[in-house]
C-alpha positions, -999 to +999 in steps of 0.1 A: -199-352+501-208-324+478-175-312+475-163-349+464-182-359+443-183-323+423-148-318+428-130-332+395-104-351+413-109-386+395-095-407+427-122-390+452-154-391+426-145-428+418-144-436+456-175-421+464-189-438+437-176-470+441-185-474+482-217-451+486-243-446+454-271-464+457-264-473+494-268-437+500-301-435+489-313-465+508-305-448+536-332-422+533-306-393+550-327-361+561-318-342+531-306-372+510-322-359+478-306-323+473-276-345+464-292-363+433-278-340+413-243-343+424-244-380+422-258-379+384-230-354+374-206-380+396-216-409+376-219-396+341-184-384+341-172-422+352-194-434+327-185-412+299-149-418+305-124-434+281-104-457+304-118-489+313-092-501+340-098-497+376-127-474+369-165-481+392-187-485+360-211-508+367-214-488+405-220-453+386-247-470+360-264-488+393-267-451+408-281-441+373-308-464+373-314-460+409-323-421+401-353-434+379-379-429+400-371-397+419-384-375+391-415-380+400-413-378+435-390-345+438-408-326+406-409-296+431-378-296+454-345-278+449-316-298+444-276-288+447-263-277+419-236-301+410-205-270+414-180-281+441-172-244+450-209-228+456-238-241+473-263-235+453-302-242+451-314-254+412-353-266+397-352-307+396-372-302+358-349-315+341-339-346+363-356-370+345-345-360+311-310-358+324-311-395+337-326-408+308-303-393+285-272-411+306-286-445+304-291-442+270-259-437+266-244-464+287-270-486+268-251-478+238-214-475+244-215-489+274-179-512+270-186-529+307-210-561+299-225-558+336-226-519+336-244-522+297-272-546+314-279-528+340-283-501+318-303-514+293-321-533+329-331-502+337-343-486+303-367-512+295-378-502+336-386-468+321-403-481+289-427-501+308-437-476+331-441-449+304-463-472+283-484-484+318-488-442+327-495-433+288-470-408+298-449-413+266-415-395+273-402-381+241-370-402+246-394-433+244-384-448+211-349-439+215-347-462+244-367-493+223-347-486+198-313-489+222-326-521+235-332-540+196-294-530+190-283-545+220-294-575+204-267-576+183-240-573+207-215-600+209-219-605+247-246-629+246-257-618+284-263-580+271-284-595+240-305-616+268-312-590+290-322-567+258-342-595+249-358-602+287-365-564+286-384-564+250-404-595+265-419-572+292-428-546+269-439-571+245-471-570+273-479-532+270-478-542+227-513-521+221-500-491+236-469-492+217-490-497+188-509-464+201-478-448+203-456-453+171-480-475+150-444-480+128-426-493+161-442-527+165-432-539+127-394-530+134-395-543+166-406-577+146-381-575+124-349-570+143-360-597+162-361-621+133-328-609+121-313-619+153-331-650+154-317-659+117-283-648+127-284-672+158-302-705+139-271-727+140-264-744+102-281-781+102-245-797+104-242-783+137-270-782+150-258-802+182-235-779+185-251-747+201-244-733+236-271-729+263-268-693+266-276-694+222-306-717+235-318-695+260-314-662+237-333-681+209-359-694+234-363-658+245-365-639+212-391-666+203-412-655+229-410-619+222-424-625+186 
């Protein structure tokens, strides 16, 4: 498994991500974690790749967000280093950092509408727990920041889930306020430019789509 998924070969790290990931992890293996490196570096390079076709996108940004909470749970155990041709032992410091710095990029290039909400899922995940622990990672605004320009994607189903995700941080406001006192007025104003940009013209007002609707109710509910 190490060998695979660290070996370069496209067909053999796109199988292994595609049919194990997340279930692997599930599975709680003696000795599961020494691979979350290997699985991270497995993922990234699916999800920083240029093809779209036939690739397991959405499967390596599940196993992304999946690697969210291990961080804190392994902060002291050596993982494998991700090198198909050595097994070696490395510090799991810079996990988290790692992980969050993937999603963030899905969440913003991301070309996959499923893949893109799971990322952007699984960054408002991290947001909320950060402002809940006062732990305020320095990646913190980069991430709010990912989600309020989701909003302005033209897959309405991205821009909902952006907008789902800015609702549940919308609860933790007075820490956000605590931490970036500049944060909650931009917040506020994206949100009313996409509100504008989605307010149909009076002479069709009949005319919207449910998933407008449901976008519009949601942004409404996040101001």
């Amino acid at each position: 498994l190490h060998q695979g998924l660290c070996c370069g070969d496209p067909d053999t790290v796109h199988t292994l991500v595609r049919f194990t990931g997340s279930r692997f992890f599930s599975l709680s293996l003696p000795g599961y974690t020494m691979f979350l490196y290997d699985y991270l570096a497995a993922a990234n390079s699916v999800i920083s790749s240029q093809e779209f076709k036939g690739l397991p996108r959405t499967e390596a940004v599940s196993i992304v967000g999946s690697l969210l909470p291990y961080p804190s749970v392994v902060s002291s155990l050596p993982l494998l280093m991700p090198a198909a041709d050595q097994l070696s032992l490395v510090s799991s410091q810079d996990l988290q950092d790692q992980v969050i710095g993937v999603l963030l990029k899905a969440g913003k290039k991301e070309p996959n509408g499923l893949a893109r909400c799971i990322a952007l899922s699984s960054l408002g995940t991290f947001v909320y727990r950060e402002l809940v622990h006062q732990t305020y990672h320095p990646k913190l605004k980069d991430a709010i920041i990912v989600l309020l320009a989701a909003l302005k994607f033209n897959n309405k189903a991205v821009a909902q889930v952006a907008s789902d995700m800015l609702l549940l941080i919308s609860e933790q406001v007075d820490r956000v306020l605590n931490y970036h006192q500049d944060l909650p007025k931009r917040i506020v104003e994206v949100l009313s430019r996409s509100l504008a940009a989605l307010l149909p013209k009076p002479e069709t007002a009949n005319q919207i789509s449910k998933e407008d609707r449901r976008l519009l109710l949601s942004l409404l509910s996040c101001l």
